[in-house]
Every structure is written in C-alpha cells, then in structure tokens.
VEXMI-721931 format. One line per field, with one value per residue (C-alpha): x, y, z; residue number from 1. Coordinates in steps of 0.02 Angstrom, whole numbers, padded with zeros to 5 digits, always signed. Example, Ala and Ser with C-alpha at 12.3 -4.5 7.8 and 13.67 -1.06 7.14 Angstrom:
// residues 2
px <- +00615;+00684
py <- -00225;-00053
pz <- +00390;+00357
k <- 1;2
// end
This chain:
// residues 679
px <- +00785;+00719;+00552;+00410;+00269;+00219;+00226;+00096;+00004;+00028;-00078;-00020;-00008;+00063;+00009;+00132;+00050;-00127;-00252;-00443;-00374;-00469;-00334;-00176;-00104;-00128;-00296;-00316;-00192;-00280;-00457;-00400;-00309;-00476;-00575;-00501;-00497;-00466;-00311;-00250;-00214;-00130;-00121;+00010;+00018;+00063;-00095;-00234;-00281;-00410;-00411;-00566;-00617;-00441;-00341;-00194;-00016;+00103;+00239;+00249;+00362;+00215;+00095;+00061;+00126;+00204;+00195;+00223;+00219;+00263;+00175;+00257;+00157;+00270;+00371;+00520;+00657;+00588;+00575;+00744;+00692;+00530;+00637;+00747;+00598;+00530;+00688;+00693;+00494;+00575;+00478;+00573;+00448;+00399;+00321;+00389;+00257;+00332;+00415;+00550;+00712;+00814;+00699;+00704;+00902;+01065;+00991;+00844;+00971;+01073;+00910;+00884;+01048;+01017;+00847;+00951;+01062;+00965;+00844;+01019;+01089;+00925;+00874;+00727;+00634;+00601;+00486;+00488;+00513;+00421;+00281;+00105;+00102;+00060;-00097;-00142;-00319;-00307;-00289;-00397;-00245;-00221;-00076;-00110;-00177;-00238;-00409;-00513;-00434;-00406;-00538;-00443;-00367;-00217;-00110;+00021;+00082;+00244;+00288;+00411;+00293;+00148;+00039;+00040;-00015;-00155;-00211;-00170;-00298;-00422;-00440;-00420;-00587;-00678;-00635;-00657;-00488;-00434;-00246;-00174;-00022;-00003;+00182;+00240;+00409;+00462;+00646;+00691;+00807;+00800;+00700;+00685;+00586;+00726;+00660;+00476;+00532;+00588;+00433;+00304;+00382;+00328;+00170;+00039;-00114;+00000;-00011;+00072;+00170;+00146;+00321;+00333;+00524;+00640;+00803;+00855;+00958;+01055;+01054;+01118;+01007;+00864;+00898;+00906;+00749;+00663;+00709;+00635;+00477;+00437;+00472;+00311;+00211;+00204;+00308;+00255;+00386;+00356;+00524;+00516;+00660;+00695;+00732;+00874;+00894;+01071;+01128;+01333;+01394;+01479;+01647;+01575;+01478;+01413;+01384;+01263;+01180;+01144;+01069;+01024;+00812;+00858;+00960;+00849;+00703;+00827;+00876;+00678;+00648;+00799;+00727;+00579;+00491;+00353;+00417;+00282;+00304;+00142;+00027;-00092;-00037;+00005;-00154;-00225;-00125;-00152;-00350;-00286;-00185;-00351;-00395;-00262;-00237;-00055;+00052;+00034;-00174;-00138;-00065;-00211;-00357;-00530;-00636;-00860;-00901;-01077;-00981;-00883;-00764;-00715;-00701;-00564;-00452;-00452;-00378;-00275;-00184;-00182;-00090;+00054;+00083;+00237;+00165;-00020;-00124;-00296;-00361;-00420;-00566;-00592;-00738;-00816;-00809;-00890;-01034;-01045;-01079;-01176;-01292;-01334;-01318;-01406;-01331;-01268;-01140;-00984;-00901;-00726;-00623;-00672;-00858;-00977;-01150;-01202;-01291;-01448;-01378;-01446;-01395;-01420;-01354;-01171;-01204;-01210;-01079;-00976;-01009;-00956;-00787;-00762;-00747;-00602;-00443;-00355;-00437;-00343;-00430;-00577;-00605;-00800;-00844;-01005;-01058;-01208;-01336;-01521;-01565;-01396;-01414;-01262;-01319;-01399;-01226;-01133;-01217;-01192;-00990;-01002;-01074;-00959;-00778;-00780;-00755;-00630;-00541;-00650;-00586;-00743;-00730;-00885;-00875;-00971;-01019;-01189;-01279;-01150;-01130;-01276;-01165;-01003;-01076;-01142;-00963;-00892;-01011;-00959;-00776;-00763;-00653;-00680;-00592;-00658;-00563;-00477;-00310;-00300;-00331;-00240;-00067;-00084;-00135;+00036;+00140;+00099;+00119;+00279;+00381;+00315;+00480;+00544;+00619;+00799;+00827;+00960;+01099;+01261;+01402;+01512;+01672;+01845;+01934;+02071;+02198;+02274;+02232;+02380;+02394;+02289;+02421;+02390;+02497;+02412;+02238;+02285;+02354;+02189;+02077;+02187;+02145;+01977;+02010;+01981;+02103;+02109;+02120;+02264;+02482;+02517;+02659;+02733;+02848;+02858;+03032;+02896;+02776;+02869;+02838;+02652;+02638;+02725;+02622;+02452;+02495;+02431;+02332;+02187;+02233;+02158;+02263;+02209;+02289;+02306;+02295;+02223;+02171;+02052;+01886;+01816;+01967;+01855;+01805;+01976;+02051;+02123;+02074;+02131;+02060;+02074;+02261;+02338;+02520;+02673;+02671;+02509;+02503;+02665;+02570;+02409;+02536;+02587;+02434;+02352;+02486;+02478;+02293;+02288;+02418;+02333;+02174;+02178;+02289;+02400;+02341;+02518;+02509;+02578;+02582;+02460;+02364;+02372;+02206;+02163;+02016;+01832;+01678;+01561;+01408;+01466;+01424;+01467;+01468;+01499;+01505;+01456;+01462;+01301;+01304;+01163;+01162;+01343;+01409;+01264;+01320;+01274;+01243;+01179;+01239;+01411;+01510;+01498;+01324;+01294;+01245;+01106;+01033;+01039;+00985;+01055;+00989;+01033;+01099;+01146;+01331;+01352;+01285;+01297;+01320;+01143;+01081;+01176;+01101;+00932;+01007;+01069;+00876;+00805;+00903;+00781;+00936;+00919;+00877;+01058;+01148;+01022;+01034;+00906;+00895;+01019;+01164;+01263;+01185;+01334;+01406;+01289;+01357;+01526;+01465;+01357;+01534;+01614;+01473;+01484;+01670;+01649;+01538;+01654;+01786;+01671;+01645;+01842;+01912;+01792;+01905;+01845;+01719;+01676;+01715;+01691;+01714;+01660;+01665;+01634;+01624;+01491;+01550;+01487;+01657;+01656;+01654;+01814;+01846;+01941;+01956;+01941;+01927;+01940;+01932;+01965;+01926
py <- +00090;-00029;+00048;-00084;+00033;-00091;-00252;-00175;-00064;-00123;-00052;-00191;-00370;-00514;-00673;-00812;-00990;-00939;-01054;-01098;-01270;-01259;-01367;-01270;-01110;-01020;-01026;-00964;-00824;-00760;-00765;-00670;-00553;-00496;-00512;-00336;-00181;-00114;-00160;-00224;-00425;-00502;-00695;-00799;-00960;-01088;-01212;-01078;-00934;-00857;-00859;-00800;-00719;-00598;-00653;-00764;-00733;-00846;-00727;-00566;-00499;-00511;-00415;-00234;-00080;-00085;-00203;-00186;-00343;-00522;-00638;-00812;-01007;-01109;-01269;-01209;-01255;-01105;-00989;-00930;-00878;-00816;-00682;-00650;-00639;-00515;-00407;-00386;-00319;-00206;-00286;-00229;-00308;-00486;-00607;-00798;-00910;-01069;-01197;-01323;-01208;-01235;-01320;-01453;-01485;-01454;-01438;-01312;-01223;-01197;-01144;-01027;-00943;-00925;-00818;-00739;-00686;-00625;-00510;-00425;-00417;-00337;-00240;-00350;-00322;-00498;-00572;-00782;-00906;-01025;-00903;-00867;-00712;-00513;-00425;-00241;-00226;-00037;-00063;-00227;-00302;-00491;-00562;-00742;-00901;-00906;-00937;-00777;-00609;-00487;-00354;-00190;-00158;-00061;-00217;-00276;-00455;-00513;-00710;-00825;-00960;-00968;-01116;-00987;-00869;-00935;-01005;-00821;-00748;-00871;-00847;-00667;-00687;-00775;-00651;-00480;-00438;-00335;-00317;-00170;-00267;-00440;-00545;-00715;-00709;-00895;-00939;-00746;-00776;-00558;-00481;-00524;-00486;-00312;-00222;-00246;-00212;-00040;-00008;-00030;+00112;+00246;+00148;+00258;+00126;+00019;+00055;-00111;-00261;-00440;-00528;-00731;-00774;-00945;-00844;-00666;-00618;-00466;-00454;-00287;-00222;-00328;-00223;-00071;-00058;-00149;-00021;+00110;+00032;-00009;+00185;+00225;+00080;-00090;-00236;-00407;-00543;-00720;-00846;-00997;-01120;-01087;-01268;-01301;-01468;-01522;-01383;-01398;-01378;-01207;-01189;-01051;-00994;-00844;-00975;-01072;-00894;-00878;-00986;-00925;-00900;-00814;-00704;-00672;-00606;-00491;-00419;-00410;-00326;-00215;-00132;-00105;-00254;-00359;-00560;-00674;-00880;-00946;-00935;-00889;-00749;-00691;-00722;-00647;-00479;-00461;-00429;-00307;-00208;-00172;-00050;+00049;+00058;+00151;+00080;+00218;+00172;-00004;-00006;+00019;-00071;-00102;-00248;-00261;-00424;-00515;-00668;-00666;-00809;-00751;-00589;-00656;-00742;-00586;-00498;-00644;-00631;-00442;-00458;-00597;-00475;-00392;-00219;-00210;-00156;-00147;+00031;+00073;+00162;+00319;+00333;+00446;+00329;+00170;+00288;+00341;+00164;+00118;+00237;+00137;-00045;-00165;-00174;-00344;-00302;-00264;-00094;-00118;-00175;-00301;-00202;-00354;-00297;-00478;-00617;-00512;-00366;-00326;-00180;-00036;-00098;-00110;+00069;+00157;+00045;+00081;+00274;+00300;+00220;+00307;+00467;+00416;+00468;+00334;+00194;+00160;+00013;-00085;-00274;-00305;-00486;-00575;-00725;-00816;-00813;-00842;-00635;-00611;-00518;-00535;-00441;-00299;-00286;-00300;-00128;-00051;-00092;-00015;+00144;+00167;+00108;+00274;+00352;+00240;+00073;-00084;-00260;-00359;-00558;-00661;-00819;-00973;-01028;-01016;-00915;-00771;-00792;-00655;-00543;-00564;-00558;-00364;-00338;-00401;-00311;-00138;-00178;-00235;-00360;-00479;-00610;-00779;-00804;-00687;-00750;-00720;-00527;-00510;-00584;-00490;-00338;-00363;-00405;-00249;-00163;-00237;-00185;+00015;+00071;+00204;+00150;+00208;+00365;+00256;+00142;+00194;+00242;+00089;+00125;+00159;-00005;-00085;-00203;-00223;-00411;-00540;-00647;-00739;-00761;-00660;-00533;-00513;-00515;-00393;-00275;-00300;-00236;-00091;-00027;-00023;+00046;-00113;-00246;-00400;-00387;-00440;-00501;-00640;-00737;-00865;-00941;-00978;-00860;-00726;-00738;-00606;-00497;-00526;-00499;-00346;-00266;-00336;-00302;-00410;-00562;-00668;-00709;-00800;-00907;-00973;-01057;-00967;-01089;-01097;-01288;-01237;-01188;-01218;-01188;-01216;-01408;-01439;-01388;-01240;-01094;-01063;-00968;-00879;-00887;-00826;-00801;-00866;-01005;-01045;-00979;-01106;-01253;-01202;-01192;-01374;-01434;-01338;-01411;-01591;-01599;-01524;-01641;-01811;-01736;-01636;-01713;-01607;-01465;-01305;-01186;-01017;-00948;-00898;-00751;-00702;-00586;-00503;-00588;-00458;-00467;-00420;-00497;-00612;-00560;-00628;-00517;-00594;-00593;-00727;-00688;-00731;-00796;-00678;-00520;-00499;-00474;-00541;-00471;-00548;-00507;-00590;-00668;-00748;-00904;-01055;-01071;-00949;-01115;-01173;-01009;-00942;-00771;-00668;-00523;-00503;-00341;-00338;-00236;-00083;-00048;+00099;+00147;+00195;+00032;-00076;+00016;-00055;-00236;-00237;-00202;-00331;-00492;-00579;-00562;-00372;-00352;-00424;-00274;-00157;-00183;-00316;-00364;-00234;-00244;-00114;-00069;-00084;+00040;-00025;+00121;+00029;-00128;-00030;+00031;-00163;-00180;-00051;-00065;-00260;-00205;-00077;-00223;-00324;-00239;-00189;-00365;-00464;-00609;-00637;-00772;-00794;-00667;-00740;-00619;-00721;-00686;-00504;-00445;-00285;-00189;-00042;+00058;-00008;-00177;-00293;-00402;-00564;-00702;-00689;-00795;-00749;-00862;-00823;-00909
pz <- -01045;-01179;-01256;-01232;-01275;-01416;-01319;-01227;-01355;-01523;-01689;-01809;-01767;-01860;-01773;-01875;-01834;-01844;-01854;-01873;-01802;-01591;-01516;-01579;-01488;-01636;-01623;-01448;-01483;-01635;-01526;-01387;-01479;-01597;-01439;-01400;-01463;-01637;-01698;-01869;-01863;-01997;-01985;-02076;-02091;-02255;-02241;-02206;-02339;-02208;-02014;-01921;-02079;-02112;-02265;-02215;-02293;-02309;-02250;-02135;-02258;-02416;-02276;-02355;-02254;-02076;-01927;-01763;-01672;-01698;-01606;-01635;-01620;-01724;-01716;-01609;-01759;-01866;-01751;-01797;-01990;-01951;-01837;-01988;-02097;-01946;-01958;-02144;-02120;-02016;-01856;-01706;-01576;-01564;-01421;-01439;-01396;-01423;-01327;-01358;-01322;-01178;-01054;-01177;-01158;-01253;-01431;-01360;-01277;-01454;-01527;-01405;-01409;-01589;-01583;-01449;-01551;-01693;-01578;-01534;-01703;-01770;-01607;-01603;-01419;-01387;-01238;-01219;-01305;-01193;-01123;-01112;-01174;-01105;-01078;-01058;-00985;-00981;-01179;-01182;-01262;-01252;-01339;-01253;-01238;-01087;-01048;-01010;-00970;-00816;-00780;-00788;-00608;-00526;-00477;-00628;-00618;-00692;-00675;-00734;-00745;-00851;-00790;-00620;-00707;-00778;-00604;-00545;-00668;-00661;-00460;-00515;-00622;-00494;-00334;-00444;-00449;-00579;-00657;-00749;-00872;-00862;-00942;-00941;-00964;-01023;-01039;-01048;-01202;-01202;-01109;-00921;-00760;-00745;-00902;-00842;-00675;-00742;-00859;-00708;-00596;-00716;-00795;-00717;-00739;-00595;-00439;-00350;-00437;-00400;-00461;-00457;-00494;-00500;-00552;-00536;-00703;-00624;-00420;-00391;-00543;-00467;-00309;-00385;-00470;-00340;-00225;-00364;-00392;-00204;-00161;-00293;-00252;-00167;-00227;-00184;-00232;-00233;-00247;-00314;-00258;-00067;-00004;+00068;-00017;-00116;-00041;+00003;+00183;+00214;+00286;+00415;+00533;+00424;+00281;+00414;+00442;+00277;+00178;-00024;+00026;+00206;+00068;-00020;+00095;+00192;+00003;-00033;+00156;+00138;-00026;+00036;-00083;+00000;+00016;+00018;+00031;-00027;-00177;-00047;+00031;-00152;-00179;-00030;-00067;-00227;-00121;-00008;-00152;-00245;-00106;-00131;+00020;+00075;+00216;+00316;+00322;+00402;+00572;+00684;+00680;+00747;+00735;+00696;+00710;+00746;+00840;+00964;+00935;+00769;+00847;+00975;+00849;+00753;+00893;+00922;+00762;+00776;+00945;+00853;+00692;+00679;+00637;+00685;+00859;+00900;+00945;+01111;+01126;+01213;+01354;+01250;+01087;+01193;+01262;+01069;+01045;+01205;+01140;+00961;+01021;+01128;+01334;+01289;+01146;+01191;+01154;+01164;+01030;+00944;+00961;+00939;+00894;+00936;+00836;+00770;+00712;+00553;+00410;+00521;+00670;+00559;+00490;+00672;+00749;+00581;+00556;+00743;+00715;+00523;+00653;+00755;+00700;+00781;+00685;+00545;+00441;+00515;+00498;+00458;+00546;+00476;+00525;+00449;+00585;+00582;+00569;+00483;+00290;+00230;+00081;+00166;+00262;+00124;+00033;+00213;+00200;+00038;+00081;+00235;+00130;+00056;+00225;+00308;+00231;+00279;+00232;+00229;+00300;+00269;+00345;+00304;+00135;+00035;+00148;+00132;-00054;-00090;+00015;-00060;-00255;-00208;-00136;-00309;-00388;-00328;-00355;-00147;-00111;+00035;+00122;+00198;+00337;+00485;+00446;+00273;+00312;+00470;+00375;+00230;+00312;+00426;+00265;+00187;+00361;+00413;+00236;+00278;+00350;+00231;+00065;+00076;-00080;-00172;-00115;-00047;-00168;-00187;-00095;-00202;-00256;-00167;-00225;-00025;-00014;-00034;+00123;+00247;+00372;+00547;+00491;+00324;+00412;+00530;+00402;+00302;+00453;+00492;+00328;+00381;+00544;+00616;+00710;+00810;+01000;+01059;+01022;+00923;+00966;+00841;+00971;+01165;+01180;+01148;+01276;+01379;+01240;+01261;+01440;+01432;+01298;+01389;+01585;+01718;+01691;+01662;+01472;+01321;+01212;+01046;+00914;+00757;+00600;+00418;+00464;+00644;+00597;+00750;+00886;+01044;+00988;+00949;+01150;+01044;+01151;+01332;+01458;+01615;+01621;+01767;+01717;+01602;+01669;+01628;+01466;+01428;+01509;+01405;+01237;+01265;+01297;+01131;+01035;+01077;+01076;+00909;+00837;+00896;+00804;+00658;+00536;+00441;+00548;+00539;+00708;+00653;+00831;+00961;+00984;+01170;+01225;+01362;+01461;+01390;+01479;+01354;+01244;+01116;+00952;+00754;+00600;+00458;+00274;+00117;-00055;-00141;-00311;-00376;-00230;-00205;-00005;+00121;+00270;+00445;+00634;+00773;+00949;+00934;+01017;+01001;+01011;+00859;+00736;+00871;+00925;+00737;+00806;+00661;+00516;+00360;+00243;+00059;+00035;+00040;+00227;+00313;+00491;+00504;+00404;+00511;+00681;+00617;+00573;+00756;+00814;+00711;+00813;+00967;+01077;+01062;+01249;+01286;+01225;+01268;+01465;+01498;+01690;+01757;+01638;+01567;+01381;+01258;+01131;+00984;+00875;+00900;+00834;+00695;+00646;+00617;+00517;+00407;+00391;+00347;+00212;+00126;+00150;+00054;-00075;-00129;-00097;-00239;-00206;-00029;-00007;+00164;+00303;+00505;+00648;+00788;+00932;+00922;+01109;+01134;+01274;+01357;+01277;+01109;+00986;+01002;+00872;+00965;+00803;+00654;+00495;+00293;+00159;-00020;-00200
k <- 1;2;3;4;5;6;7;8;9;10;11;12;13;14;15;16;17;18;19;20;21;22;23;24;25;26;27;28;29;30;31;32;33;34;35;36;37;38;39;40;41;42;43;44;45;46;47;48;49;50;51;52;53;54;55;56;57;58;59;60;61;62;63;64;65;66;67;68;69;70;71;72;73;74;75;76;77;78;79;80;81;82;83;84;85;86;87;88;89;90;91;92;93;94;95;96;97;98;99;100;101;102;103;104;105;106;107;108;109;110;111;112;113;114;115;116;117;118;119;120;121;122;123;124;125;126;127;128;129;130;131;132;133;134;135;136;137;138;139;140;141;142;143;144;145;146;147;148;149;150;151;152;153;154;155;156;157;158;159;160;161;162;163;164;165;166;167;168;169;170;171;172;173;174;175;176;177;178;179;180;181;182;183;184;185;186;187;188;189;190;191;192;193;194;195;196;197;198;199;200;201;202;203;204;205;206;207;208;209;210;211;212;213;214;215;216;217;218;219;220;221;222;223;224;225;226;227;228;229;230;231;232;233;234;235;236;237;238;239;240;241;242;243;244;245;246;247;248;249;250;251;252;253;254;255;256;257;258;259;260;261;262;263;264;265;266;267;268;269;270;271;272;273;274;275;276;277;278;279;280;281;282;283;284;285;286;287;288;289;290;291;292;293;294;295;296;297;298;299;300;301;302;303;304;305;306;307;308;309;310;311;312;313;314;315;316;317;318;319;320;321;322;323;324;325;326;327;328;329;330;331;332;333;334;335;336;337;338;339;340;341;342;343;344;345;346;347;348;349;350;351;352;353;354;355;356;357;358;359;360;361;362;363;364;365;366;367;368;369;370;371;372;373;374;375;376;377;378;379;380;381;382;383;384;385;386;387;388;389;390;391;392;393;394;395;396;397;398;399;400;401;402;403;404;405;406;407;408;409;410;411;412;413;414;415;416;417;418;419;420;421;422;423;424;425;426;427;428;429;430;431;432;433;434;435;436;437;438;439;440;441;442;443;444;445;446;447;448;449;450;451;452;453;454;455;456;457;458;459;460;461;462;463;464;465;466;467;468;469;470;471;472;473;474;475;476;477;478;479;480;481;482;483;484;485;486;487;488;489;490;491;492;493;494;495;496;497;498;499;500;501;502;503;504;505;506;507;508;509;510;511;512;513;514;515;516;517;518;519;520;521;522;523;524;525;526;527;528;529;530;531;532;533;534;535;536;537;538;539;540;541;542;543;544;545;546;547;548;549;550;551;552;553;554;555;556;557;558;559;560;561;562;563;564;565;566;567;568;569;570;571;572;573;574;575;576;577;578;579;580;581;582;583;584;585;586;587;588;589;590;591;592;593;594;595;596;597;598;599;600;601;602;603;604;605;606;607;608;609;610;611;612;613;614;615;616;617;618;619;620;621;622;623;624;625;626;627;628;629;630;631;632;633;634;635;636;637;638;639;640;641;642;643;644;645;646;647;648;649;650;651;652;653;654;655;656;657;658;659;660;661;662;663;664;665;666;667;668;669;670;671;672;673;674;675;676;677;678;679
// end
C-alpha cells in the first residue's frame, strides 16, 4: 500500500509557483495553505523574493533542511525539472497542480508520460497533474485552490473532476455539511482513485466515501477494494459517461443485456457500493451520511407532518422504494397519541398534528414514537403555516435526534429559513423536499444486503478451448458439467440415429451454423415434429430457406431436441473492457431483446450469488409458480450460472457467451442452443 500520510499531513511545504500575483493559482494555493494550521511553507518562485511575507527561493533544492511536500503551479513544460529538482531534495511527495498534459493532446500526453516516469524512477508519490488539489479538515490542511474549505465532517470525497468538486464543496458550505479528506485527482499520471480507495478504509476520521469517476484504472482492483471499504462504511459512487451513444452494435443477445453503465451499477450493487446517477442525489446523500446513520437504522419509517398533502406523497414514495415501509402503529401507540393531540389529527402513520401545531405539540407526538421499537427513522414534515415556528420546531427536532434518527424536511422558502439556520447550527441537516429524503433514504437502504467477506477464489486455468464447431462446444460444456440437449446430426443418413437415441416424438430441429445468429428469423428452427418424415421435410425446408437468405451462410448439421416444456430463460456472458466477465440472466427466447428482463453479476459467481441474481429479474413469479404452475428447480439454473462463470474466467479468449434458450423446469435447467464467440 503506497504511504500517503504526507499528502494528507505534511510538516514542510514547498509551494513552487508562488505568488503575491491575485489572479495566478499560485496565489490561491499559497493562501489556503497558510490559512491552516502550523506548518512550515517555503515558496519558490524566480520573479518574487517574498510571498505573503516568507522569503522566496529560487529553488526547492537552496531551501535549508528537509521537505516534505511539493506542491506544483507552474507552466506545464517545467514541470518535469522541477520533479528532478524535487528528487535530488530528496522530496518523495508532491501534488501537480498544473494543467496542459494530456487533456491538451499528443504533446501533453508526452509530457505527461515523462513526469510519469520520473515519480517512478525516484519513488516520488505523485497526485495530478491537472487537479485541484487535497484537503484534510481533520488537520485543517488545504493544499488547493479552491474557494473556501470543508467544515470538518465524517464523509471523504474523492473526484476525478475538479470544477465538481468545487461545486460539491461550495453546496457543502452552504447546507453545513462537513467532509473529513477531500482529493482531486486530475489526469492520474500516478496515483489514482484505487490508492485513495485503499487509504479511506482504515482512515478513522471517514466514516462514508463519496467517489465521482469517468474511468476506472483497474476493474477487478476497483472491485476489490470497493468491496473492502463498503464492508466498513458506505460507498457512494457517482459515474460519469453512461450514455449509450457511439456505442457499436453487439453480435448477441447478452451484449444487448449489457450495456457498459448497466455494468457498471450491477458491479457497484454487487460490492456492496452505493450507485447514484445524479449530482443530486450525490448531493442529497452526502446529507443523509452526516447522520451516521447505519443501514440497519433505515428500513422502517414513520412520518410527523403538519400537512396533510405533503404527508401523503411522503408515504407515496415510501410505498414505491425498493427497501422502505411505513410502520404500523399499535392500538396502544395511537391511544398514546390520542391522548397528546387534538380529535382532528390523525394518528396513524403519517401522524398529522394538523396546521397549528406548534413546538410542543412535535415534542409529545415525537417522544411517543422515539419509544417504539419498530420505528426505525422518522421523517419530520413542516409546513409554513400561519401558527407554524419553524424555529421553535426546529430546537424540538434537535432535542429528540439524540433519541431516535429524525431527517428534518422544511418546506417552503423564507419563512422556514429561521428554522433550518438553528438546524445548521447544531450540526442538523435538513432536506427541502420529500423526495429528496425518501430516495436517498432508499439508496442507502436498498445497498444494506450483506457485503460478501471477499470474492471467490478464481478457478484453476484451463487451456481446453480450440474449436467452435458443435463438437468443440459440446466438449467445452462437458468440462463444466454442462451440455447441450439433444443429437446433432451432420447429415440426413443420420436421422435414424437421432430418433433412436431420443425415443418417440414431438422433435425440435435447428440448424447448427457459425453464420445464424438468430436461427428463428431465419425459418432455421423446427418444431413440433411428429416423425422422420417430418424432420426430413423440415431439413429441406431449413436448408433452402437459409440459402435464398443468408449469403455465404455453411450448415454443419442439425441438432435434433426433444420437444421441453419449461420457462425460457438466457444466461449469458460479455467480457467488459474494465470488469472482466459480466455475466447475465433473465427470461429467454426470442423476445429476450424486447422484454430486457435480465440482472447482472461480475465473474467469479457462486451458486449462492447466482440464487440471488435469479431473485432480482421482474419475471421472478414465472419460475416460482405464479398462477398454478409448477415452481422450477432454480438451484438448477443457479448451477449454469455458476458454471458459466468459472468458464469465464479460464477461457480469457472468450468474448461473448449466449445460452438462450435456457428452459427452467421443475427437474432441472436444460441448456437447448448455444452460442460462443471468441477474439
């Protein structure tokens, strides 16, 4: 693990650019950086023999005794010597500041390499070029140029872009939201969002991480450590880039299923990490996290509200989420609160203590429910009436919050603002709207499924793989205990052979060829084939329709299948670029592209893993007996999973896996076509 204990807590700065010039970066970074706590600042620059009233050096290596940090605001072209100037000072820490590297084209890009290179060579721990800088509030360190800095908080956030950042912070300012260690990581020449990643599971002033990102550096690492931070404490990811525009058409029905952001929310989800895909609800959870609040505090909730319409969409939203249900009282809690409200508020849940409730009127309602066990977390209404005192309520919430969670939501505009300043005041957060809490409430909620200890061992490497024929398909699934139902047949002379080995009729024929993708558009399955003599009338036909329309199209044979009554299902596989094997389930056929119903898992999955994936799909009810049917074996189809995974990972030269249709049957999972395509 790469040490960056200075980047965050440095004794000895350099700062090389400083300035007393107010427009130039050098000036901001020297100002923030001496607006903190006692540290030693050296600034060097060539035009300036003082800055902010410390001698200037033209050099860090004329600077008497040791430094720790470089932090770099120079013309991008020099960077390159003032590292080599760094490493002879024996500087072994530095922040990169400027710009002009590779976002700037080819000759950036050569620049880049270069400083690169030189942090390597001279074990230089190197953050940027192209970023904002850090911050440590715990150490009221602030190594940036961004305007204003975090009150200290719990919540660390680590982005890849800076100009969010400083939007980040500045809302952060203006809602009371503190932040424990804050990095803009710029073009990531060195270090990147996996070494922070790794420092912020043991930091013990972080208690959740907010990460924006355009590019992960190392998927499986990304994974790993994700998973290891999100077992300590939340992690809230943001991703950059999820369009589907320019992207290429896929060559399968998995590829359809899967689609690069889709990937990356299942890899997020199956880690345990917290996807988000909006500034706001980034925003809106970075709220929620300064409560420290634990998942296991948010499922059930209960709603105080002085309106009743608010009141109603609150339990609207409550009764959409994924993860969250209103409590029901018991006879015993309404009478509790029958007994401190007027006979026209209502005492269910929502409890609305009507339009003229006052201070005290919250404090009973709100001390009654603190006593239920059942309640989880309770959503605190406030509308701006005539008799309302939103700040009299707002010292109320306060007092009660440190017996049971409350997420304050004052609605309206100046005549709450008294309100919501004595929330900020006391370190309260508070939200303006119902939605805002509900979603992030359910966000944190919905990712509270236990963290899996570590991923699966990575199954021993095969080197099996040489053909994509039938035969060489077949023999590939065997190996994983797996096989296509069915005889193939490469010629009509061998049809007896089939019937034989199948028994009595109906049969499925299909066309087996490297050139059908899609073998029902193309007439090249057959159904519900009586005898031989219909499965050499169906053969004919197959062939001829084939050869008027796909051009160049080579029938190897036909596989011959007995007819299955079962639910059509497809598990697939796609090798992402950045997560490795993205393996797919959901309901099969040829309708699987229009009904999409599919989950996602990152390789390696296990049996039990792939159970859950199964539960996740809308069609669940289909294999689980819905109107009368028989439930199918779902361990069965858990198992195809699983073994397509470990597949996955041994053959690295597959690309695309299809098995589709996969029928679920109450006995067990039969796989009846199959497609693999390689580099």
């Amino acid at each position: 693990m790469i040490n960056l204990h200075t980047l965050f807590n440095p004794n000895k700065v350099a700062v090389i650019g400083a300035t007393n010039d107010e427009s130039k970066v050098g000036y901001a970074l020297m100002k923030n950086i001496l607006a903190g706590s006692v540290r030693e600042v050296y600034p060097v620059t060539l035009s300036e023999t003082e800055v902010f009233g410390h001698v200037a050096y033209t050099s860090v290596k004329i600077i008497p005794g040791d430094v720790d940090l470089a932090v770099i605001a120079v013309r991008a072209d020099i960077v390159a010597s003032i590292l080599e100037e760094c490493a002879e000072k024996g500087i072994h820490s530095a922040i990169v500041i400027s710009a002009g590297f590779k976002e700037m084209g080819e000759g950036g890009k050569k620049l880049e390499e270069g400083i690169a290179e030189i942090a390597h060579k001279h074990d230089i721990t190197l953050l940027g070029p192209n970023c904002l800088g850090i911050m440590n509030a715990h150490a009221d360190w602030n190594a940036s140029f961004a305007v204003g800095k975090p009150s200290k908080g719990s919540t660390a956030f680590v982005s890849q872009s800076g100009a969010l950042g400083t939007a980040l912070l500045d809302w952060a300012n203006k809602e009371g939201v503190g932040f424990s260690k804050f990095v803009s990581l710029g073009n990531e020449a060195s270090l990147t969002e996996l070494e922070f990643l790794e420092y912020l599971i043991d930091d013990e002033d972080t208690k959740a991480v907010l990460l924006y990102i355009e590019k992960v550096s190392d998927g499986p690492r990304f994974l790993e450590l994700a998973r290891r931070l999100a077992k300590k404490k939340p992690l809230v990811v943001l991703r950059a880039g999820r369009s589907t525009r320019g992207s290429a058409a896929v060559a399968s029905h998995t590829g359809s299923l899967a689609p690069s952001d889709k990937v990356f929310g299942a890899a997020l989800a199956q880690v345990g990490a917290i996807p988000v895909d909006s500034l706001r609800t980034l925003f809106s959870l970075s709220k929620l996290l300064k409560l420290g609040l634990t998942t296991k505090e948010l499922q059930r909730i209960a709603i105080v509200t002085n309106g009743g319409g608010p009141s109603v969409n609150t339990a609207d939203l409550i009764g959409l989420s994924n993860s969250l249900s209103l409590v029901t009282f018991s006879d015993e809690t309404k009478e509790a609160l029958r007994s401190v409200l007027p006979p026209m508020a209502a005492v269910g849940n929502p409890v609305d203590v009507i339009g003229d409730a006052g201070p005290s009127r919250y404090k009973d309602v709100l001390n009654i429910l603190s006593d239920i066990p059942e309640v989880d977390i309770i959503i605190a209404l406030v509308t701006p009436q005539m008799m309302t005192d939103p700040a009299g309520i707002a010292e109320v919430l306060i007092s009660e919050h440190a017996k049971k969670p409350i997420i304050p939501v004052f609605m309206g505009g100046a005549t709450v603002e008294a309100g919501i300043d004595i929330l900020k005041q006391a370190g309260m957060v508070s939200f303006d709207s119902p939605t805002d809490a509900v979603e992030s409430l359910d966000a944190l909620a919905r990712h509270s499924a236990k963290v899996p200890d570590s991923t699966p061992p990575t199954p021993r490497l095969s080197t099996h793989l040489s053909m994509l024929s039938f035969e060489g398909m077949q023999a590939i699934l065997r190996e994983y205990d797996m096989s296509l139902e069915g005889v193939f047949v490469k010629n009509k002379e061998e049809l007896s052979k089939a019937i034989t080995k199948l028994g009595t009729g109906p049969y499925a024929m299909k066309a087996i060829s490297m050139q059908l993708v899609h073998k029902s558009d193309l007439q090249a399955v057959k159904l519900r084939l009586a005898n031989a003599e219909a499965l050499l009338h169906a053969w004919d036909d197959i062939e001829t329709y084939v050869g008027k329309h796909t051009e160049g199209a080579i029938i190897d044979g036909m596989l011959i299948q007995p007819m299955i009554k079962g639910v059509e299902c497809i598990v697939g596989m796609k090798r992402d670029p950045i997560f490795g094997p993205t393996i797919v389930f959901g309901l099969g056929g040829i309708f699987v592209e229009i009904l999409k119903d599919s989950s996602i898992r990152i390789a390696p999955v296990t049996v039990e893993e792939a159970l859950k994936q199964i539960q996740e799909i809308h069609g669940l009810p289909l294999l689980t007996g819905a109107r009368g049917s028989v439930p199918v074996d779902l361990q069965a189809l858990a198992e195809v999973i699983a073994y397509l995974s470990k597949l996955s990972l041994e053959h690295k030269e597959i690309e695309e896996i299809d098995f589709n249709p996969v029928f679920a049957t109450a006995t067990g999972a039969r796989i009846v076509d199959a497609r693999i395509m390689v580099k």
